[in-house]
C-alpha positions, 0 to 999 in steps of 0.5 A, a space after each residue: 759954959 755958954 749962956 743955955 737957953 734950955 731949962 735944967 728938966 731938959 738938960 737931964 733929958 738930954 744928957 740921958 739919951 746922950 748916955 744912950 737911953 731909950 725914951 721910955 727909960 729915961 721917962 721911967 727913971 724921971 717919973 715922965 710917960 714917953 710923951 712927956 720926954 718927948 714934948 720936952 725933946 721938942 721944946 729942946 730942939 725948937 730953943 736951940 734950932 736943932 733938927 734932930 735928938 743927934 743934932 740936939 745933944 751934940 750942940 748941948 755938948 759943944 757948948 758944954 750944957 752937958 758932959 
């Protein structure tokens, strides 16, 4: 596994909506308000450079941050 710049709150958030939940679904299954998801996507996608939520779990998963 590549050395992962994310923190384990944001990795349970990508591998979420990598599994095709919506965001209010996954802010609902992790006690978080769709904005909070979503600030923590944004914070995500600025460590990892990452333009867009596809780009973003599809670097996570060539690095094998998630499965």
């Amino acid at each position: 596994m590549n050395e992962c710049p994310l923190t384990w709150r944001e990795i349970e958030i990508i591998a979420l909506l990598a599994g095709g939940l919506a965001w209010k679904v996954v802010g609902r299954q992790l006690g978080l308000s769709s904005g909070q998801v979503e600030w923590i996507v944004r914070e995500a996608k600025r460590k990892t450079g990452s333009k867009t939520v596809v780009e973003l779990v599809a670097t996570a998963l060539r690095k094998g941050w998630i499965t």
